[in-house]
C-alpha positions as CSV (number, residue, x, y, z in Angstrom):
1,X,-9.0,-16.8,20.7
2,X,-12.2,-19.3,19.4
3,X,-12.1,-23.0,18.5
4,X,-10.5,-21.8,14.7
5,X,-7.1,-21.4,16.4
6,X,-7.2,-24.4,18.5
7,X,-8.6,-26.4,15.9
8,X,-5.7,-25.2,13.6
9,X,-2.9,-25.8,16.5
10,X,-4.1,-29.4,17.0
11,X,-4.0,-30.4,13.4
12,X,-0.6,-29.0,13.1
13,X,0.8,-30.2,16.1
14,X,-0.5,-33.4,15.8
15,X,-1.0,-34.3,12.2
16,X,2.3,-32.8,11.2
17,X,4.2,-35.4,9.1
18,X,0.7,-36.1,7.4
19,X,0.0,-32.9,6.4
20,X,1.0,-32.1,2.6
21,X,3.7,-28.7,2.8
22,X,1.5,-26.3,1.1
23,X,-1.4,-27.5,3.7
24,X,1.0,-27.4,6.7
25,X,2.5,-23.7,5.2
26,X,-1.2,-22.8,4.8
27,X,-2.4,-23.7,8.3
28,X,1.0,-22.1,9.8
29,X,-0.3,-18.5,7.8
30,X,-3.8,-18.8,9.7
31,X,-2.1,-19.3,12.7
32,X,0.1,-16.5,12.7
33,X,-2.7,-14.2,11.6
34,X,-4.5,-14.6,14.6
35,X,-2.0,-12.4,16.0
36,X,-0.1,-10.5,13.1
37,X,-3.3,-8.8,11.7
38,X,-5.0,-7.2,15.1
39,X,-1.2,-6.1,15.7
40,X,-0.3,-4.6,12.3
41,X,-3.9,-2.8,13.0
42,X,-2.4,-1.2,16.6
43,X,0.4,-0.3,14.9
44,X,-0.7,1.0,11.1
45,X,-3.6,2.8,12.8
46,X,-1.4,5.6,14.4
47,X,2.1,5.6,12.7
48,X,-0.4,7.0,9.8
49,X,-2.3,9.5,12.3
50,X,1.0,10.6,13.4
51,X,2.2,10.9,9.9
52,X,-0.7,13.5,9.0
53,X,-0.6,15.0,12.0
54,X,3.1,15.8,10.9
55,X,3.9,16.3,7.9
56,X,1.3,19.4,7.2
57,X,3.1,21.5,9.9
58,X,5.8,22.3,7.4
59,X,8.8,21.0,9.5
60,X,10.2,18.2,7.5
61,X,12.1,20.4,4.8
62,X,9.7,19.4,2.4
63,X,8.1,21.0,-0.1
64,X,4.0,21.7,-0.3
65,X,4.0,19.9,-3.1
66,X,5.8,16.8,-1.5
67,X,3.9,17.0,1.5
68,X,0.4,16.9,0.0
69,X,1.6,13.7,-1.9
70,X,3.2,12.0,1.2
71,X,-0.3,13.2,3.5
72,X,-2.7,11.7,0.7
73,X,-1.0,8.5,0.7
74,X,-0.7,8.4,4.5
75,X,-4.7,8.9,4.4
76,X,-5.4,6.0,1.7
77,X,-2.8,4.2,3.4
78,X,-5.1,4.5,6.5
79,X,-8.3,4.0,5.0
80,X,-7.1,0.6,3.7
81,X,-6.3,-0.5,7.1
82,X,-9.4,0.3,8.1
83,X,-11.4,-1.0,5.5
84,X,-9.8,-4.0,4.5
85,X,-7.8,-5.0,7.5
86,X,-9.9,-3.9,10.3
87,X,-12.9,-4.6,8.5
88,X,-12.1,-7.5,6.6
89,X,-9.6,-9.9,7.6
90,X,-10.1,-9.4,11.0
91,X,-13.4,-10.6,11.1
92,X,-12.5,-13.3,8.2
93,X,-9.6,-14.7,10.8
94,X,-11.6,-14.0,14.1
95,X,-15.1,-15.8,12.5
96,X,-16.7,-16.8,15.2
97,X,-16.7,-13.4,16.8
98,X,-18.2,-11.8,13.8
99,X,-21.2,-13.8,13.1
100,X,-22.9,-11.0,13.2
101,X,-21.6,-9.7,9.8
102,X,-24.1,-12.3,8.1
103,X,-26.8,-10.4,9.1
104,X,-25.5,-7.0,7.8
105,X,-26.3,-6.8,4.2
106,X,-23.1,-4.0,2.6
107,X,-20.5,-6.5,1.7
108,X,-20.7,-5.0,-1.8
109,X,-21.2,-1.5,-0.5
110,X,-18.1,-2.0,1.5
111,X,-16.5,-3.8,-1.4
112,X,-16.7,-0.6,-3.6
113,X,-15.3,1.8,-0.8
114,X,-12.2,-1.0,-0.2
115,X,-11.2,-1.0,-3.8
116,X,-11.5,2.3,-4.3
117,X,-9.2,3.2,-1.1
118,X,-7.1,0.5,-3.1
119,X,-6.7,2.0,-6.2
120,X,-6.2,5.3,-4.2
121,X,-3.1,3.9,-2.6
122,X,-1.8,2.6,-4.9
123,X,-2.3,5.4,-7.9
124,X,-0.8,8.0,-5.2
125,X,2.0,6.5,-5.4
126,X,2.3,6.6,-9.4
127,X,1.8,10.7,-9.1
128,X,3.8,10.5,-6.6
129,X,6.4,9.1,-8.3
130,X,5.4,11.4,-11.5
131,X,6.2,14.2,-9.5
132,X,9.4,13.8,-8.6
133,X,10.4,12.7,-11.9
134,X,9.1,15.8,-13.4
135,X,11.0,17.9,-10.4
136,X,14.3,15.7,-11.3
137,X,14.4,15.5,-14.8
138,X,12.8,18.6,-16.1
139,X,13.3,22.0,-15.1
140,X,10.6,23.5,-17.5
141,X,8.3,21.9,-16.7
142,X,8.8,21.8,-13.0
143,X,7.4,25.8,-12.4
144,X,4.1,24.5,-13.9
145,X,3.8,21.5,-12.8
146,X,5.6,20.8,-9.4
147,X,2.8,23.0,-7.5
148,X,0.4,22.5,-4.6
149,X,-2.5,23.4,-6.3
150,X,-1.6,20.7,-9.1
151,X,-1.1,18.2,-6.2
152,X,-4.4,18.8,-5.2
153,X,-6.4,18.4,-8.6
154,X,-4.0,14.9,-9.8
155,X,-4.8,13.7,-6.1
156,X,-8.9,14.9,-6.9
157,X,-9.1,13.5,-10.1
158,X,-7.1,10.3,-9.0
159,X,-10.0,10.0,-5.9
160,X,-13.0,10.6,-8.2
161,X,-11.5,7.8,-11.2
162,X,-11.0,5.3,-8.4
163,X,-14.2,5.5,-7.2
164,X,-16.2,5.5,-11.0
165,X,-14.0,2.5,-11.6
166,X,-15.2,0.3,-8.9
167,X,-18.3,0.8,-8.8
168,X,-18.9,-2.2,-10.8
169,X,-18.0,-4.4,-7.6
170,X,-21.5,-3.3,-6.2
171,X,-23.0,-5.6,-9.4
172,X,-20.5,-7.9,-9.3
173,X,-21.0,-9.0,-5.6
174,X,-24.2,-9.6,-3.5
175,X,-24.6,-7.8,-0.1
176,X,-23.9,-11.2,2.0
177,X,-20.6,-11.5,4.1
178,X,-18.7,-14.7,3.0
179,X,-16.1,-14.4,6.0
180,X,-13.7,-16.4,3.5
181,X,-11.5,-15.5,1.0
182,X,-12.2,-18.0,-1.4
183,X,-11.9,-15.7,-3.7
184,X,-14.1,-13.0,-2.8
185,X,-15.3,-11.8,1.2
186,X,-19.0,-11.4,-0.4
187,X,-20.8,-13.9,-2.1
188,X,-21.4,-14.6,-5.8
189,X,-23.8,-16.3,-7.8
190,X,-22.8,-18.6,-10.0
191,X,-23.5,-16.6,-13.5
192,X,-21.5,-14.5,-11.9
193,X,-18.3,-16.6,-10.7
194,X,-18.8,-18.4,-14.2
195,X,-19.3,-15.4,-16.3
196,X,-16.6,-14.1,-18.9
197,X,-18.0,-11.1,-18.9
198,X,-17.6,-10.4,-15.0
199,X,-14.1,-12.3,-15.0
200,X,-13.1,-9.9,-18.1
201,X,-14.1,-6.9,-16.2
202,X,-12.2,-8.3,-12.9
203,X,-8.8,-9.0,-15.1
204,X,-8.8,-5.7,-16.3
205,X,-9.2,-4.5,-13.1
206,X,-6.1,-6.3,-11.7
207,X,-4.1,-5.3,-14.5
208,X,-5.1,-1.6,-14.1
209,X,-4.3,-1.7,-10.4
210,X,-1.5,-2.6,-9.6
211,X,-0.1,-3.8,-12.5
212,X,-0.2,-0.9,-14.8
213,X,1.3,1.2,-12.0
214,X,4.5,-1.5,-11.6
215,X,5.5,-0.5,-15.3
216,X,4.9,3.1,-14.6
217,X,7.0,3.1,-11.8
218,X,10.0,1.0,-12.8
219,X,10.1,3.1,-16.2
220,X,10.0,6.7,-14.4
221,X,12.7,5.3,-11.7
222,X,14.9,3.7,-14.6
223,X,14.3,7.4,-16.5
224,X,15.0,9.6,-13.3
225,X,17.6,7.4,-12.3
226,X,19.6,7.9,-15.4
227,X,18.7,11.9,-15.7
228,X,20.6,12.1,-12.1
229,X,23.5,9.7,-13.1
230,X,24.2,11.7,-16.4
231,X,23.7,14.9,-15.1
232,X,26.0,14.0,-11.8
233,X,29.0,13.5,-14.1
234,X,28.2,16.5,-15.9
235,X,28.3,18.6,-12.8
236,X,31.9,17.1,-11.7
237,X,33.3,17.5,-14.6
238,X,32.6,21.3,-14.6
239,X,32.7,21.6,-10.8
240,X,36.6,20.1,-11.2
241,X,37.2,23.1,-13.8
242,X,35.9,25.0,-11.3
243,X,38.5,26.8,-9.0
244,X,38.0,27.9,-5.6
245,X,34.6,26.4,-5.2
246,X,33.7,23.8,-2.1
247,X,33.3,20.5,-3.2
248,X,29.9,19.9,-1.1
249,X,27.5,20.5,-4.0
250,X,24.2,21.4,-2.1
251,X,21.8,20.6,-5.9
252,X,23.3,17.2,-5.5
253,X,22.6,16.2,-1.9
254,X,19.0,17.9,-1.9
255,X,18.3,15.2,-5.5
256,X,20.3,12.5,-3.6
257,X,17.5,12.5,-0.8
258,X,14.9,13.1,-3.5
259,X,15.6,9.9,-5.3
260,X,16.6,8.0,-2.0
261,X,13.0,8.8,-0.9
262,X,11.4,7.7,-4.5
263,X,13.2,4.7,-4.6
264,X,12.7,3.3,-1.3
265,X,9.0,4.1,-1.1
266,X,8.4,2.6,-4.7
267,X,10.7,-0.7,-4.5
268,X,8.9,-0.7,-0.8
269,X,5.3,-0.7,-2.8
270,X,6.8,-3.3,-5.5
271,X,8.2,-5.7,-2.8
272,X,4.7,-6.1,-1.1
273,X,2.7,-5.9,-3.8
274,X,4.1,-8.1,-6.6
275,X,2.9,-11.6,-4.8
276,X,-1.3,-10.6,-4.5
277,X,-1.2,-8.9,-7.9
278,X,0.3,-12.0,-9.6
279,X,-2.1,-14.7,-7.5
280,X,-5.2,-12.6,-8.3
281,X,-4.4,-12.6,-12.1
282,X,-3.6,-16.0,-11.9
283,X,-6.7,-17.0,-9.9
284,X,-9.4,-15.2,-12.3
285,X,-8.0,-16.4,-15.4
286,X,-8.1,-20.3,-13.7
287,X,-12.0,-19.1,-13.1
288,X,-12.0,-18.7,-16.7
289,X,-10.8,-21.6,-18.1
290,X,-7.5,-20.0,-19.4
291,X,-4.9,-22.0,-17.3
292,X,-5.3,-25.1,-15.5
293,X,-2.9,-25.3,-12.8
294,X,-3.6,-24.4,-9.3
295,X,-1.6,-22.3,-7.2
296,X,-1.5,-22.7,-3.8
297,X,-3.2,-21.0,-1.4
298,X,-1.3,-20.0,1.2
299,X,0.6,-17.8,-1.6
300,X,-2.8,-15.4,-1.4
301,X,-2.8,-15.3,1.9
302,X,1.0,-14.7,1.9
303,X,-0.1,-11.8,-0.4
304,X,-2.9,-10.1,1.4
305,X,-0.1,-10.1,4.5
306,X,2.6,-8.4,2.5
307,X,0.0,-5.9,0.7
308,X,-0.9,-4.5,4.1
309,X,2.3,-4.4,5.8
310,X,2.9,-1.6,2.8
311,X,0.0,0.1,4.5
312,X,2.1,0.4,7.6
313,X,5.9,0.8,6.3
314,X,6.0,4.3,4.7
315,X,5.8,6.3,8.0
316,X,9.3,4.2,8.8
317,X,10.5,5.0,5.2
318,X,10.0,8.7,6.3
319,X,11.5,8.3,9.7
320,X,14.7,6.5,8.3
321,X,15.1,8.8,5.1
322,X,14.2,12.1,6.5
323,X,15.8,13.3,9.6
324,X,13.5,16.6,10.1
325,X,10.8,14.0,10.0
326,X,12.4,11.6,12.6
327,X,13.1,14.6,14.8
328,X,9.6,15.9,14.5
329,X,8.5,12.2,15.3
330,X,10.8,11.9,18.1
331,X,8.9,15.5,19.9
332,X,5.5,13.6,19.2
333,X,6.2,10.7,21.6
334,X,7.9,11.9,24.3
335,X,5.7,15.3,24.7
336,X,3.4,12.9,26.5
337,X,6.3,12.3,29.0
338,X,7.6,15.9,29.1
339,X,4.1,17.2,29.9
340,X,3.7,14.9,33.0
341,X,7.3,15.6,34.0
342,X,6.6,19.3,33.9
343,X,3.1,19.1,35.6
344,X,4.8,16.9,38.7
345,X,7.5,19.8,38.7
């Protein structure tokens, strides 16, 4: 696998009780990446394929409206494996193989593209979310709002702000590969890695994505949450008065899955996220002067792990909360096998 992973297994192995714990932790990450990224890319690569090769056939028993949202993030979910995993950390872990990046001058070109699939993720996820609030929590506004069409202009306008916003990464960063992540993957000059101006810009970019969308989420989860709690007594009590009725109610099993689905795939997208989004704060403001203690490395690289496991975990989320889905999943991977077995017969 190159001299970086035998380098790094010889230093651990041998220089073990030398090594300070965050070193030894950090070494023990590098390692581990040498064979968790290329195989969360075999994997993430076509759980989401399958997932938008599914889900628009309209045999999951979810709605258009649902559907676009869940296809949209699929396809930024994709996009980010590609771009930053693929693209990225592969070649930052696998250096010596990708040399050849020096010589290609888009770091910042690829840069703005990565972010922006970023923020795409990421802001799906709010509308998302936004959605099925509106759906749960307000029946007026539902017929206007829960649509397809209005899926596809929030998911439009959501593409074309992502991509205006980072553009300023293409100024920011030069067109050389760094192949490190120390903390950029393109180099810097100095005015720039010094400059309050640049390190401003780069908070506020942090704070927009992901952690404005954290407090959005967790208040629209803690509002729907309570909507479906209140209005779940409120339909026993009248149900009890109710005589000769069933006691499955079939409104509250179709919002049961609804909010199963919200929750899991938002606490999923808090989970993974919280670690990179509170390093990458913490980093910029340490480039500008406004704290003075270091935190350790390995917690970034802990970070970029978890924040692209979440590009891989939502087609499992669909598999394990929808059981359309996992049926229609299940007919995907064994048609290979059927259509040999026919052709032999």
């Amino acid at each position: 696998m190159g001299r970086s992973f035998s380098w790094n297994l010889y230093v651990i192995s041998t220089f073990y009780d030398l090594l300070p714990l965050d070193t030894w932790i950090y070494l023990t990450l590098l390692l581990i990446q040498f064979i968790y990224y290329p195989m969360l890319a075999m994997i993430g690569v076509p759980v989401n394929l399958l997932t938008i090769g599914i889900l628009p056939q309209g045999k999951c028993g979810l709605s258009n409206c649902v559907t676009r949202y869940l296809v949209a993030m699929s396809v930024a979910d994709l996009l980010v494996i590609i771009l930053d995993l693929i693209l990225r950390h592969i070649p930052i872990v696998y250096w010596e193989q990708f040399q050849f990046l020096l010589f290609i001058p888009v770091c910042n070109i690829h840069a703005v593209l990565l972010y922006a699939a970023t923020d795409c993720s990421v802001w799906f996820t709010v509308t998302f979310t936004f959605d099925r609030f509106v759906a749960i929590c307000s029946q007026k506004l539902k017929s206007k709002y829960c649509r397809e069409k209005t899926a596809a202009v929030v998911l439009g306008a959501v593409t074309v702000l992502s991509c205006l916003k980072n553009i300023f990464w293409y100024f920011m960063l030069t067109s050389q590969y760094r192949l490190g992540n120390l903390p950029w993957f393109c180099d810097v000059t100095e005015d720039v890695a010094e400059s309050r101006v640049w390190g401003t810009i780069e908070f506020f970019h942090y704070i927009l994505t992901p952690g404005l969308p954290f407090v959005v989420i967790l208040l629209l989860n803690a509002l729907t949450v309570r909507h479906i709690l209140v209005s779940s007594r409120g339909r026993r009590r009248l149900r009890a008065h109710s005589s000769g009725e069933s006691r499955r109610d079939p409104e509250m099993e179709s919002r049961r899955k609804s909010i199963i689905l919200l929750l899991v795939i938002s606490g999923n997208f808090i989970l993974l996220w919280t670690l990179l989004m509170v390093y990458s704060i913490w980093n910029r403001m340490e480039h500008l002067g406004s704290v003075s203690a270091d935190l350790a490395v390995f917690l970034q690289e802990s970070g970029f792990m978890l924040q692209l496991l979440s590009c891989c975990t939502n087609t499992a989320i669909y598999a394990v909360t929808q059981t359309q889905f996992r049926e229609q999943l299940k007919n995907v991977l064994i048609y290979p096998f059927t259509a040999i077995v026919k052709l032999i017969q």
